[in-house]
C-alpha positions in Angstrom: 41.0 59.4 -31.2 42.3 56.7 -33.1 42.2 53.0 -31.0 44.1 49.6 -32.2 41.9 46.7 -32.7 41.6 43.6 -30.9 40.5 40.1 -31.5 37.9 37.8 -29.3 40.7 35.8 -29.4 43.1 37.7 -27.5 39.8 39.1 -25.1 39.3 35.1 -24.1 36.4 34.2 -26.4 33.6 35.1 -23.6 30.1 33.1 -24.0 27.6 35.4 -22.0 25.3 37.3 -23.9 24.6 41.1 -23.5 21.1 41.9 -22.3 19.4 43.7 -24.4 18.6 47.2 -23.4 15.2 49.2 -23.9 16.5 51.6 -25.3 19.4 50.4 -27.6 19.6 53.4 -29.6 17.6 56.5 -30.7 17.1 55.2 -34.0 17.1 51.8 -33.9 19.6 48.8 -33.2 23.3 50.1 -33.8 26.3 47.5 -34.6 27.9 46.3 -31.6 31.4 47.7 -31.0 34.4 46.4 -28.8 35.1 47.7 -25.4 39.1 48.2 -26.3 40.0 49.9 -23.5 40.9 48.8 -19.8 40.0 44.6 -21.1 43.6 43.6 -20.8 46.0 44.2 -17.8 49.2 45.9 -17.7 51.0 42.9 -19.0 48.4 42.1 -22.1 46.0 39.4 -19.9 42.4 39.2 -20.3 40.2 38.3 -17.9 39.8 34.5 -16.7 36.8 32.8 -17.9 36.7 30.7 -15.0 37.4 33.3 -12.4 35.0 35.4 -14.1 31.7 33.4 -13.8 33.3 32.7 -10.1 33.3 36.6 -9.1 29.7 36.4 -11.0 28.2 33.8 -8.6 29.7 35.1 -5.8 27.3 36.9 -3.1 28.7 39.6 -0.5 25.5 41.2 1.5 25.2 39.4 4.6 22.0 37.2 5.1 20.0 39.4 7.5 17.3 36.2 8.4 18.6 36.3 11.8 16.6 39.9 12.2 14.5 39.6 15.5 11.2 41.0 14.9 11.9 44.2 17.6 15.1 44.4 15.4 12.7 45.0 12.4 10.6 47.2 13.9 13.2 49.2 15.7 15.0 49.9 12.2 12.2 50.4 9.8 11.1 53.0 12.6 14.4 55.1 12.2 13.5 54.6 8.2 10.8 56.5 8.6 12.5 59.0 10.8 15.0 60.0 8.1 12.3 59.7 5.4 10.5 62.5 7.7 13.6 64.6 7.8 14.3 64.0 4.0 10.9 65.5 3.5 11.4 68.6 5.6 14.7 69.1 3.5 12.9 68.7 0.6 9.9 70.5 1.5 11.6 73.9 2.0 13.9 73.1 -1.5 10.1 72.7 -3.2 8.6 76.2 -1.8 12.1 78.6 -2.3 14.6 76.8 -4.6 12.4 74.0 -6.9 14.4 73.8 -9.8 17.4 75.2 -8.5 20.8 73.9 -8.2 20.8 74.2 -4.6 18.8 76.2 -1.6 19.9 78.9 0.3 18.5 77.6 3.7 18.9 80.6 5.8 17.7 83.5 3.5 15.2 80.6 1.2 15.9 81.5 -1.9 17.9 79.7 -4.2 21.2 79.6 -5.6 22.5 78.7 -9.0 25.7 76.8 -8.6 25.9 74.0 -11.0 24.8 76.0 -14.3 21.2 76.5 -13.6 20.1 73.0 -14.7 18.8 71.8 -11.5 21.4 70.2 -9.8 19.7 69.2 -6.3 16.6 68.3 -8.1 19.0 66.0 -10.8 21.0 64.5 -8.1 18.0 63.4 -5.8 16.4 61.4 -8.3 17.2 58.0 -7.2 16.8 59.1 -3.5 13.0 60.5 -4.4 12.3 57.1 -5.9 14.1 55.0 -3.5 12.0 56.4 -1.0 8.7 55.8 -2.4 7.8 59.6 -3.4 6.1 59.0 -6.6 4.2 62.3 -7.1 7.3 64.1 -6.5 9.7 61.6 -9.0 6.9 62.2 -11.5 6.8 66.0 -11.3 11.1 66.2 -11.1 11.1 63.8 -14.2 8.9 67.1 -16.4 11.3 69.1 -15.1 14.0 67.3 -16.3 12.7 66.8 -19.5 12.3 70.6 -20.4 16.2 71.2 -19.7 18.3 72.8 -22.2 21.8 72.1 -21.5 22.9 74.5 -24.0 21.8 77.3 -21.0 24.5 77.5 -19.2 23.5 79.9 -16.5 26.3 82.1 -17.4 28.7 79.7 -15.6 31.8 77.4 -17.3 30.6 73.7 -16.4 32.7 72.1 -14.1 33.5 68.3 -15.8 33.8 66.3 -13.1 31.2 67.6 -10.8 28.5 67.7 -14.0 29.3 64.0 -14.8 29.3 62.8 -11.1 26.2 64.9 -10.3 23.9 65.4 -13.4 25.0 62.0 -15.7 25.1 59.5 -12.6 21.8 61.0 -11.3 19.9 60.7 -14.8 21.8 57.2 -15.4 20.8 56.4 -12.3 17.2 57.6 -12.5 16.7 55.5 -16.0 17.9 52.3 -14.6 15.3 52.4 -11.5 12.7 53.8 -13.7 12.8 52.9 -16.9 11.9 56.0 -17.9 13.7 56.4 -21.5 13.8 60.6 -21.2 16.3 60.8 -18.5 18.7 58.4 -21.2 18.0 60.8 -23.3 19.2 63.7 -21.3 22.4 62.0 -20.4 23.6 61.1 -23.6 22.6 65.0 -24.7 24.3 66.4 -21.1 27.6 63.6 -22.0 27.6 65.3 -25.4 27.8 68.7 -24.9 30.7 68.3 -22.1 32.6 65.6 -24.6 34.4 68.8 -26.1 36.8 68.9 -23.1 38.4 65.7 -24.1 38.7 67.0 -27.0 42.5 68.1 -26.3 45.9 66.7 -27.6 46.4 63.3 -25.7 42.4 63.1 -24.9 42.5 64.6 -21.6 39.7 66.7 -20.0 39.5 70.0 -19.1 38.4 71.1 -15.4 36.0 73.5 -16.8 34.1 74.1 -20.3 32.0 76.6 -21.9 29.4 74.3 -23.0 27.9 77.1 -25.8 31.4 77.3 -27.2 32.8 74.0 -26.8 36.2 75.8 -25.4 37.6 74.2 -22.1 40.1 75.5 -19.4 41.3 74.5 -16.3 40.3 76.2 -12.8 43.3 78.3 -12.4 42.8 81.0 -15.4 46.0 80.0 -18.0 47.0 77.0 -16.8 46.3 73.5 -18.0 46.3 71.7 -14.5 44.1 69.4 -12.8 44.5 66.7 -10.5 44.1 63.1 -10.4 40.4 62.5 -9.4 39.1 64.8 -11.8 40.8 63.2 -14.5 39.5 59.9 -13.5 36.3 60.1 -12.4 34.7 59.3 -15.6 34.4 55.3 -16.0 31.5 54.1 -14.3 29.5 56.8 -16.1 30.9 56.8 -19.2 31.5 52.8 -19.2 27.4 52.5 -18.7 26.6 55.2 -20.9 28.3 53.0 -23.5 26.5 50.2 -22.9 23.0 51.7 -23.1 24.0 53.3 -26.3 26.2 50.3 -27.9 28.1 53.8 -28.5 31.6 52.6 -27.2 33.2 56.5 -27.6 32.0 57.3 -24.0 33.8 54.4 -22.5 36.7 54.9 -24.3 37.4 58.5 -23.7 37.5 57.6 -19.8 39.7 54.6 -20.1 42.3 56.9 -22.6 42.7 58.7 -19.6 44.4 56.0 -17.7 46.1 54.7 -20.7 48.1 57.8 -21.3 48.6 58.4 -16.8 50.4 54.7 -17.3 51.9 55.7 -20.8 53.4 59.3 -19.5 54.7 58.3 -16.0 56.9 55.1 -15.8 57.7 54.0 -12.2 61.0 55.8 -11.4 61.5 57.7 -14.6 63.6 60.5 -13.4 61.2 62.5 -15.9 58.6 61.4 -13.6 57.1 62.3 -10.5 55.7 58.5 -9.9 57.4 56.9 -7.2 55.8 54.6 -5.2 54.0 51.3 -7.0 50.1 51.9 -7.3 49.9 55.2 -5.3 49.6 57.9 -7.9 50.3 61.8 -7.2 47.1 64.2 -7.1 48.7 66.8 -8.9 48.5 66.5 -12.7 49.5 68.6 -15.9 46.9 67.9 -18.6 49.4 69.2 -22.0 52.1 66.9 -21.0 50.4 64.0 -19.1 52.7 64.0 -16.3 52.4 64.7 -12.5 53.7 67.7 -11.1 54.1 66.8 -7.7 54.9 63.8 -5.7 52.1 63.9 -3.2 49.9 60.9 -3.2 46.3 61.3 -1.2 43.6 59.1 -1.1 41.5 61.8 0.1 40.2 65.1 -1.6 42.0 65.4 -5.4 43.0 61.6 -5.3 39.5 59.9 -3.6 37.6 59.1 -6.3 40.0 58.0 -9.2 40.6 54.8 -6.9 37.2 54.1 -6.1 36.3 53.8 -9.6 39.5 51.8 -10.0 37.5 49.3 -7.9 33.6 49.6 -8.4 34.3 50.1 -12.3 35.3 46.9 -12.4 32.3 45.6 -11.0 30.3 47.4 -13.1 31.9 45.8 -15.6 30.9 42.2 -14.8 34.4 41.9 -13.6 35.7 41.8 -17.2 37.5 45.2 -17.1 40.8 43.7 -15.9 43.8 46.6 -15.9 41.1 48.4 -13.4 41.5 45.3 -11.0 45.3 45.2 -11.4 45.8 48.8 -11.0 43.6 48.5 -7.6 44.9 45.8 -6.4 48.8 47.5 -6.9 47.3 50.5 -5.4 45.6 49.3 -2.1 48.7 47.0 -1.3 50.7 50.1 -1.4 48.4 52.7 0.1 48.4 49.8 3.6 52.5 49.6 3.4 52.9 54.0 3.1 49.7 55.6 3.4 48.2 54.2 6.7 49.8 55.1 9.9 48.9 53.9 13.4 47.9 56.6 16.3 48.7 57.5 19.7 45.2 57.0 20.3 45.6 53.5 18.8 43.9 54.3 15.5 44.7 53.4 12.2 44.6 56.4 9.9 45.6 57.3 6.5 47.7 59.8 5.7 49.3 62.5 2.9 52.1 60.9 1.3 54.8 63.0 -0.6 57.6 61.1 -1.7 59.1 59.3 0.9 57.3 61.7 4.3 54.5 60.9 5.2 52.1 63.6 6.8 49.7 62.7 9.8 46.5 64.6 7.9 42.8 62.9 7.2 40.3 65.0 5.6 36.7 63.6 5.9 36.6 62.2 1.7 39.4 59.1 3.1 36.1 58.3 5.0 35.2 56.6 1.9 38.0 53.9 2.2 36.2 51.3 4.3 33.1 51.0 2.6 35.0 50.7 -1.1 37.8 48.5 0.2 35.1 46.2 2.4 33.0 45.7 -0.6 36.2 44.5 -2.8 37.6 42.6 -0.3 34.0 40.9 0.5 34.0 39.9 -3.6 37.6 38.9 -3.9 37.7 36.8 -0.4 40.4 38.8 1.7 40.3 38.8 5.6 43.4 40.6 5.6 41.7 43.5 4.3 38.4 43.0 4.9 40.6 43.7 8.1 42.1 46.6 7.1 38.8 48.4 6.0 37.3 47.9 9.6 40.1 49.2 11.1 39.9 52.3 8.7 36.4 52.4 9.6 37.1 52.7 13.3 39.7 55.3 13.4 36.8 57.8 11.1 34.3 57.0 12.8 36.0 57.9 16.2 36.4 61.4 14.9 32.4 61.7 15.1 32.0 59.7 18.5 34.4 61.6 20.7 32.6 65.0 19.7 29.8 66.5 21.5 27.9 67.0 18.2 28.2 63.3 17.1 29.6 65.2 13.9 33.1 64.9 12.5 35.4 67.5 11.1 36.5 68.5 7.7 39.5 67.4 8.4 42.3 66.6 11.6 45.8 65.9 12.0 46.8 63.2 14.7 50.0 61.9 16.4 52.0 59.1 15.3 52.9 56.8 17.9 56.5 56.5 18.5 56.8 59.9 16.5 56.7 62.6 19.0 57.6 65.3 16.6 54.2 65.3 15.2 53.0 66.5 18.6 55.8 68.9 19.5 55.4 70.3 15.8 51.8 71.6 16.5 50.5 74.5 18.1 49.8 74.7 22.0 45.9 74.6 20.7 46.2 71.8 18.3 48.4 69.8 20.9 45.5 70.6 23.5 43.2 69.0 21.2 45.3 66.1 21.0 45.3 65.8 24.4 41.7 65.9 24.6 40.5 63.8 21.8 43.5 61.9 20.0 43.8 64.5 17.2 43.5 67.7 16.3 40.4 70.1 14.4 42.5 71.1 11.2 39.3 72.2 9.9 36.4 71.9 12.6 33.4 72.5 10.5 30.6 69.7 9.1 29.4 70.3 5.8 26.5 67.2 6.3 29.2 64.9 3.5 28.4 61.6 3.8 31.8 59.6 3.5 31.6 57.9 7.1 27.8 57.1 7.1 28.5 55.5 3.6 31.3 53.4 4.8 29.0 52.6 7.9 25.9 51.7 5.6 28.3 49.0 3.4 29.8 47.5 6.6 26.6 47.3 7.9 25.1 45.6 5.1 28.2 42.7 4.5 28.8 42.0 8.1 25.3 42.1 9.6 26.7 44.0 12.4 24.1 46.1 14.3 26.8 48.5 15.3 27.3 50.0 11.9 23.5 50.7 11.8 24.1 52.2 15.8 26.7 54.8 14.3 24.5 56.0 12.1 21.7 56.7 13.6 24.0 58.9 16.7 25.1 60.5 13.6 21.5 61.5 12.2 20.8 62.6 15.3 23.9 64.6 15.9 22.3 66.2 12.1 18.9 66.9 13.4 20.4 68.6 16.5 22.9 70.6 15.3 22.1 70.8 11.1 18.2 71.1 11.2 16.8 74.4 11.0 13.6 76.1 9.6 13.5 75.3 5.6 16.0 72.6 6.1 19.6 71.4 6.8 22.5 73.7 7.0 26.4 73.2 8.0 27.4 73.2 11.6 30.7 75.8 12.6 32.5 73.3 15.2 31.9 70.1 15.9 33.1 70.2 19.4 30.5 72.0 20.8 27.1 70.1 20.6 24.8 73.3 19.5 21.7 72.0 21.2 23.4 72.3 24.3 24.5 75.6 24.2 21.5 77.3 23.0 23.2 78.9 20.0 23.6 77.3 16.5 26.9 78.4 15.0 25.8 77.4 11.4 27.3 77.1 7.7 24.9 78.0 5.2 25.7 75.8 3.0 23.4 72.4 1.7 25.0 71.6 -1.7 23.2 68.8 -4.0 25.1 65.5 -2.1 23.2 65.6 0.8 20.4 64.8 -0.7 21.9 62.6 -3.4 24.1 60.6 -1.2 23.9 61.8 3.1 19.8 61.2 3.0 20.7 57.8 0.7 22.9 56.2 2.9 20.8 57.0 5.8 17.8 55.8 4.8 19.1 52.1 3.1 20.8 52.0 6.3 17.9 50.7 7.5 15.0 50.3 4.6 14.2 46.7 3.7 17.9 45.3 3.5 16.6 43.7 -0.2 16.5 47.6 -1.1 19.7 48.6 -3.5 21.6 44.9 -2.3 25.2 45.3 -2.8 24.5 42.0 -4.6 23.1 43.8 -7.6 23.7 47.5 -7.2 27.0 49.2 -7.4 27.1 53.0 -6.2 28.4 55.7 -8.0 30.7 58.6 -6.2 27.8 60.2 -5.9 25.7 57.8 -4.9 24.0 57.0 -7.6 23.1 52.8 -7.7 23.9 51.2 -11.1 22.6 47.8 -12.1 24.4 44.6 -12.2 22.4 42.9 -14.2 23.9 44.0 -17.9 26.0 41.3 -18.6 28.9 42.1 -20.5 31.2 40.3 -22.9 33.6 42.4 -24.4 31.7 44.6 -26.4 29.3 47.2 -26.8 
């Protein structure tokens, strides 16, 4: 892939040095390169100097020194709580699944999922160490350095979930440790799923056969895909790039964007994109266009925005077209893609063309906590605003259920749009009636979306009633998720299983609740200096990346 090149000049003549990294290369110091893609906006604009080393400067955790010591005491207690029931999780993945991509909790044996390499074990790394478990960081970090990626378990790799899963955990797990092997095993994981950009316009693949190098997408015959998978790629790729001074990585996720923007101009009748900033979820890989007109900010849209945002951060704030893009996007996901309730919540909604459809699965539970961190950095009330407001409407989906526990997904009634409600079913109108929506799909799968947003607004704002939610919500876990071995899903949120005697379970306990659901719980109320927001970003999967690499343009 063939990429113009660019000047300091035109990238604004930045003075900060890059920190040197430990382990610059394999073999030795390699040439710095420039970072080409995503530096200038839309309209050709670098970064400010001066707005840069402002955003730099700037803090957003919240000062916690007002902490009463019964405050203390009463947090670092419900620390230890979730440590214990992290351990129990852990404990039964150890004796019937070590090694494994994920446990089956029920019959205890495990399950190979993720190709066989691990993927629990991978994606808990920075949660073993965060916690303090050293013997058991120390024994996961052998078993990481015997993998053999070219094993595939006789499965096709899925891209996205590999890089979000495997890559962020062993980034993640070299920046907290230092530890130069699990480098080495990203770069050699990044490298054998590469081949699925390897198409006509640089675009990946949903799955690849990693032994053969030959990608496809998930529907047999079809090159399609969908907007998160496709963009899901920079923070990963962008830090990979750094530790490497190997600038291929960052620019294979970056292409993607460039040929979205290139292949979908606002309007084109060609073109599926129709509303400023709010891209549709459905996406053909050959051509580079969308194939539909719905725009989601939840599952197949979620994470391509996120990264809009954190990747810039990541990026020392020098990665400008991310910021633009964002910034287009979350003005017009508050004028279409948020509606207000009967219940007198603000949720967001499915947006296809011009309709929009009163539907929130549990991944739009990520909103708050990525739009209140950039709004915290960039100074906004308005949506600073906006993300608390989010963040009340998800969070009542857990609170007005027995089980503390929130569905998969609801639908809810617009006010001053009674079609909504005469549209539904006598039982999802019932539902309405009883809680202010309705259980689309009633089922908790232990995701950790709403404690996430809970654990950032907690940690900018200082506000004790972020840390409230999620301890009711652990506790709805251990009363209605815990069983022997470990942590399983729950059937039906409304109907709290402890109280009736019978546990309607889900077997299912994929890799993210111990990557991300135990993470958030636990910093929720560690020492607040643990991960700071001031010098941590998270990955989708929860995977902290450091601030501190200073970047200047290049590679």
């Amino acid at each position: 892939m063939k990429f113009g090149l660019i000047s300091l000049a035109v990238l604004g003549l930045f003075c900060a040095s890059a920190q040197s990294d430990p382990l610059s290369s394999r073999d030795g110091l390699l040439p710095r390169s420039h970072a080409l893609g995503g530096i200038l906006n839309r309209e050709g604009r670098a970064a400010s100097p001066e707005r840069v080393e402002t955003l730099r400067r700037r803090t957003t955790q919240h000062d916690f020194a007002d902490e009463s010591p019964e405050e203390r005491q009463t947090r670092l207690s419900r620390a230890e709580a979730i440590r214990q029931g992290f351990t129990h999780a852990w404990d039964g993945y150890k004796q019937y699944a070590y090694g494994a991509d994920e446990i089956d909790v029920v019959n205890k044996v495990p399950k190979t999922t993720r190709n066989g390499w691990g993927a629990t074990l991978v994606d808990a790394l920075d949660t073993l160490w965060i916690m303090g478990m050293d013997d058991e960081f120390k024994r996961a970090r052998d078993f990481v350095a015997k993998l053999d990626f070219r094993k595939d378990g006789g499965q096709l790799t899925k891209v996205f979930e590999t890089n979000i899963r495997y890559i962020g955990g062993l980034l993640s797990a070299y920046e907290l440790s230092n530890d130069s092997v699990f480098l080495e095993k990203a770069v050699e994981l990044t490298d054998a799923i590469m081949p699925a950009f390897n198409t006509p316009l640089g675009l990946p693949w949903q799955m690849l056969n990693v032994t053969t190098g030959v990608g496809s997408s998930e529907t047999p015959g079809k090159t399609s895909t969908n907007l998160a998978e496709i963009g899901t790629f920079q923070m990963e790729f962008y830090r990979l790039s750094q530790h490497t001074k190997n600038s291929t990585y960052h620019e294979a996720a970056q292409n993607v964007i460039t040929v979205m923007l290139n292949k979908n101009k606002l309007n084109d009748p060609s073109s599926n994109y129709s509303i400023p900033g709010m891209y549709p979820i459905d996406f053909d890989m050959a051509s580079g266009k969308f194939t539909s007109r719905a725009t989601y900010w939840g599952g197949g849209g979620d994470s391509f925005y996120e990264y809009l945002a954190k990747t810039w951060i990541l990026s020392d704030f020098m990665l400008e077209r991310n910021i633009d893009m964002w910034s287009e996007s979350i003005q017009s996901f508050k004028r279409y893609g948020v509606a207000e309730s009967t219940s007198g919540h603000l949720f967001p909604g499915f947006v296809d063309g011009t309709k929009f459809y009163p539907y929130a699965d549990t991944f739009t539970n990520f909103i708050p906590g990525t739009l209140g961190l950039i709004s915290k950095i960039v100074g906004s009330d308005s949506y600073f605003d906006l993300a608390e407001s989010l963040l009340e409407a998800g969070y009542s989906v857990f609170d007005k259920m027995p089980s503390s526990l929130g569905a998969e997904a609801i639908k809810f009634v617009r006010k001053n749009v009674p079609s909504d409600y005469l549209l539904m079913k006598n039982s999802s109108q019932s539902m309405v009636d009883q809680f202010g929506f309705s259980l689309e799909r009633p089922y908790y799968l232990l995701r950790p979306e709403l404690i996430e947003s809970l654990f950032y607004m907690y940690r900018l704002t200082g506000k004790t009633i972020y840390a409230d939610r999620v301890w009711k919500i652990w506790q709805g876990i251990q009363r209605n998720c815990r069983v022997p071995g470990g942590y399983v899903g729950t059937a039906n949120v409304a109907v709290d299983d402890s109280a009736s005697g019978t546990m309607d379970i889900i077997n299912s306990t994929e890799s993210f609740f111990f990557a991300e659901t135990f993470l958030y719980l636990y910093l929720t109320f560690a020492d607040h200096n643990l991960i700071s927001l001031d010098e941590w970003v998270f990955t989708t999967e929860a995977h902290p990346l450091s601030r501190k690499y200073v970047f200047d343009g290049t590679f």
